[in-house]
N, C-alpha and C positions, 0 to 999 in steps of 0.2 A: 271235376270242374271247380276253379275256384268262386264262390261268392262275389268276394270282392272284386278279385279282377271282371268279374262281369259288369261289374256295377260301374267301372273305369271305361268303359268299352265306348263310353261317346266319344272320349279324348282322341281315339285314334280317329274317327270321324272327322269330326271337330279339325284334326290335323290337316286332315287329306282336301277339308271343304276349302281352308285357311288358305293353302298353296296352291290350288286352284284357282280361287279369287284374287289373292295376291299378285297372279301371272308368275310365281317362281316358276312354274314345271315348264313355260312357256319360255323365262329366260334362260332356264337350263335346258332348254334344245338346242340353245345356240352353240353347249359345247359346256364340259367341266368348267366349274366358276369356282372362286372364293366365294362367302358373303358379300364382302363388299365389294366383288365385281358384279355378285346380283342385283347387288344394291341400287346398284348404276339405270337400272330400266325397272325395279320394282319400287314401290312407293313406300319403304317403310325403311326405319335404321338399321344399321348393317348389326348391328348387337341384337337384337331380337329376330334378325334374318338368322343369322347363325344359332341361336337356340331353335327356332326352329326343324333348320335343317338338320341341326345334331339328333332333333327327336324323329323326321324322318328318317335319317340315315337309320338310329337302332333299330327302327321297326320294320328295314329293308325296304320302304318306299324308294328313298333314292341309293347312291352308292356314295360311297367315299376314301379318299386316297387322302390321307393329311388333311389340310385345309379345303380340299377341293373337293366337289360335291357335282353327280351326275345322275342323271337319268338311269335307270337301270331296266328290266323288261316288265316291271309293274307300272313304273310311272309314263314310261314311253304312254301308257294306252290313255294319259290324261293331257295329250297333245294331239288328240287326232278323235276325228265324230267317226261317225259310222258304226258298223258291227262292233264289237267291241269296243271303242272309242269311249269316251268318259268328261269330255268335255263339256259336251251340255247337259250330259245328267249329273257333273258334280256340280252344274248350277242350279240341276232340279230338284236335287236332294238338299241343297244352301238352302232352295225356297222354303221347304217346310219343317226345318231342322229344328229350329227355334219354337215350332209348333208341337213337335213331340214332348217337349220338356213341359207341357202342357197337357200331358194325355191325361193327367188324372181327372182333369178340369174336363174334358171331355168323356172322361167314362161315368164321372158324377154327374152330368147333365144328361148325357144323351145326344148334343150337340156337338156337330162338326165348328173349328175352331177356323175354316175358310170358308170366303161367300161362293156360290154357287157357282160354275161355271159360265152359264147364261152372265151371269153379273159381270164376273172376270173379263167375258169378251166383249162385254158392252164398255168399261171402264179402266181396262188394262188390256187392249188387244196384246201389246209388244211382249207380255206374259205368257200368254197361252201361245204366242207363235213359237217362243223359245222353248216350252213346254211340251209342244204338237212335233217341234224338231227331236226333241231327245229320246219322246214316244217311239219318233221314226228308228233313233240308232238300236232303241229295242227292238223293235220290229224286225231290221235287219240280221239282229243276231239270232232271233226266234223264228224265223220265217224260213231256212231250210226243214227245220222240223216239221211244220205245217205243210210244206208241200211234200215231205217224203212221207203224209198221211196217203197219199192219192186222194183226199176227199174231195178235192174240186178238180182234178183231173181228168179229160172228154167232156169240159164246160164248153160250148160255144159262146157260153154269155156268162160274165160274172157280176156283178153289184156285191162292192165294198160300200155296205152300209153302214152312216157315220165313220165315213173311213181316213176323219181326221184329216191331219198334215199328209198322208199319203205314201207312208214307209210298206205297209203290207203290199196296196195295192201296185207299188214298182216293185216290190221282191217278185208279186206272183204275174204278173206282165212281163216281165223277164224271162220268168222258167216257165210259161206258159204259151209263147207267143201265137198261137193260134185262135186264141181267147178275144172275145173284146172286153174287153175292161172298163168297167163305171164306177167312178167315184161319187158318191151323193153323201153329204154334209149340208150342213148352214151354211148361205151363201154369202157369211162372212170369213167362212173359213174354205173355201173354195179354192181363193187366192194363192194362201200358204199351198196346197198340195199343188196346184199347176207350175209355181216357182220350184217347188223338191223336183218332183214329175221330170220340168224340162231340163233342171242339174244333170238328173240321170239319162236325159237324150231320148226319152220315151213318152213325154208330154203329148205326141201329136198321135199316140197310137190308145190314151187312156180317154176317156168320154167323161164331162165332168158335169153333175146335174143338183142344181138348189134341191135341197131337201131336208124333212124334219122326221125323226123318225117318234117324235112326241107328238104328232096328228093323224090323223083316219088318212089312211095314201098314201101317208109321207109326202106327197108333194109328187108320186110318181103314179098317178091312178091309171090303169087301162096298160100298163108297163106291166111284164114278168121275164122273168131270166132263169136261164138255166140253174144257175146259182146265185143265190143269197149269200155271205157273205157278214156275219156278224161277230167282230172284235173286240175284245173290250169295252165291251159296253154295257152291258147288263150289272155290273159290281157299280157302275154309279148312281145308282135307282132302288128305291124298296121294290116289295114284295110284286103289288099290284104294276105299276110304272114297268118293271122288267118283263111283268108277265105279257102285259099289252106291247110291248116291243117286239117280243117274238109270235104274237101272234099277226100285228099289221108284216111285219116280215116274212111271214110263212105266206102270205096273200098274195107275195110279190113273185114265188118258185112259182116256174112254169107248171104244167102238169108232166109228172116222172122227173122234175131237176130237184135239187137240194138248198136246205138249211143249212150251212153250218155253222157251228157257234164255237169261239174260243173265249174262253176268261177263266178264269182262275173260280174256282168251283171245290166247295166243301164234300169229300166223299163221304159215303155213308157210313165208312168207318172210323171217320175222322181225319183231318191233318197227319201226313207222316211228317211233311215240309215246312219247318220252323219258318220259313224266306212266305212260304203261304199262309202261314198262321198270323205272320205278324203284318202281309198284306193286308187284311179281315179290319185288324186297328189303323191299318194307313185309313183306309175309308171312313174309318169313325173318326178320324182323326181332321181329315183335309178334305171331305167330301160331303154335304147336306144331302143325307137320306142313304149316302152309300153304303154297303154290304158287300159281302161275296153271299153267293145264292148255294144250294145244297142241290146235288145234281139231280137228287130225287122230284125236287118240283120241276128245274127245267124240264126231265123229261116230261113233267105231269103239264107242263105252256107246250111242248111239243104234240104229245097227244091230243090235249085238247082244239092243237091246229091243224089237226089231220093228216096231222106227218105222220109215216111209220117206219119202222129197222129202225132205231134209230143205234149208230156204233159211236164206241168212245174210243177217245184215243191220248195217253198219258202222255204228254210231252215236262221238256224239261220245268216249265215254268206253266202249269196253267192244264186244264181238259179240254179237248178238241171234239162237238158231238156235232154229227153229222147225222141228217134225218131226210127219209122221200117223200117227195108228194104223191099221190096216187096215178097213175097215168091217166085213171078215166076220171 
């Protein structure tokens, strides 16, 4: 490993953000360009489009024939959302780019260097929708794995708690269709998943319910389901705050249905997963009060909610823990 070139490694970022934003990858879907044929629909001079592009081309982002410059099978995936797609997470990652060149400031303090999300959607809704969308293109790319857990499989009921913009909850309405399916979020953010929902043609088969999962009930008292359903969501909360999340949520499992919980979780042997280690700083970095949690306490919020078995399950990005409630 060289030092340096580690120390270089935002430039490529930096790159990839730059022609994203720009819309190059966007004018070069229309077909091999010159610079200043790009130039033609992108907003900058064609001398600096062309350095650019030279320094994609080296680093095989795009291709090149002479002057002419084209998409190739990396950049293709920064013209199109969805699983893989890359579009609005290279707008997610634009958002806090300028925030990481900041971390020291943030590990001196102890303070996240962005306001809380509660603030965000009170004062930038059109942020967190474009935010909640590219969560979704994750979700899609992550959501075969969770369902080839079987953890929510023979649910008659599931509750996708805080279940955002609504990427997970159309992955597993999909591969699940026997299920009924409950989305409950803040009923500001309700909106965004019934607009995803009906894109994908399955809006009128998902149930979509106000809800807080930072009060006694959530907003859903005298309610339980076969499955609970909790996402990413425990890594934006300290200690206490994550622990009372999963225990108002284990109140919500019928008697004999399940918890299960996906986020990105410190094992007790540590980080093998450099992309996980350095999620732990995204939190400190962009999130007031957030963490990744060490799985030894989750299970210590699940036992004390009277859940039991409870199994894990390694997926590509994050641990999947699944726990029962007692039948009696």
């Amino acid at each position: 490993m060289d030092p340096y070139q580690e120390l270089t490694l935002y430039q490529r970022s930096a790159a990839l953000m730059a022609a994203a934003k720009l819309g190059l990858f966007a004018a070069l879907a229309k077909g091999p360009a010159t610079p200043q044929e790009v130039a033609a629909s992108v907003s900058a001079p064609a001398d600096s489009l062309s350095r650019l592009l030279s320094a994609l081309a080296a680093l095989d982002y795009v291709s090149r024939d002479g002057e002419r410059f084209a998409l190739n099978n990396f950049s293709q995936a920064f013209v199109r959302d969805g699983a893989g797609g890359m579009v609005r997470l290279a707008w997610k990652e634009h958002l806090f780019y300028t925030a990481w060149s900041r971390l020291a400031e943030a590990v001196s303090s102890g303070n996240a260097l962005f306001p809380s999300y509660a603030d965000r959607l009170t004062n930038d809704f059109e942020s967190v929708k474009k935010f909640l969308l590219a969560l979704n293109d994750l979700a899609q790319l992550a959501a075969p794995g969770v369902i080839g857990t079987h953890a929510l499989q023979g649910s008659g009921t599931i509750l996708d708690l805080g279940g955002g913009g609504g990427g997970y909850a159309a992955a597993l309405a999909s591969a699940l269709p026997g299920a009924k399916m409950t989305i409950a979020d803040l009923e500001a953010v309700l909106p965004i998943a019934k607009e995803y929902l009906a894109g994908k043609g399955i809006g009128d088969r998902v149930e979509f319910v106000p809800a807080d999962f930072l009060s006694d009930g959530c907003g859903l008292v005298g309610r339980t389901f076969d499955c609970v359903f909790l996402s990413h969501i425990l890594h934006d909360f300290d200690v206490p705050t994550a622990s009372a999340i999963v225990s108002r949520a284990a109140r919500l499992v019928r008697r004999g249905g399940k918890l299960v919980i996906l986020d990105v979780l410190v094992p007790e042997e540590g980080y093998s997963n450099p992309v996980e280690a350095l999620f732990d700083l995204m939190m400190l970095v962009e999130v007031p009060r957030g963490r990744t949690h060490r799985v030894a306490d989750v299970l210590q919020w699940i036992d004390a909610a009277d859940l039991a078995s409870p199994k894990m399950h390694k997926l590509y990005f994050g641990i999947l823990i699944e726990a029962t409630a007692p039948a009696r």
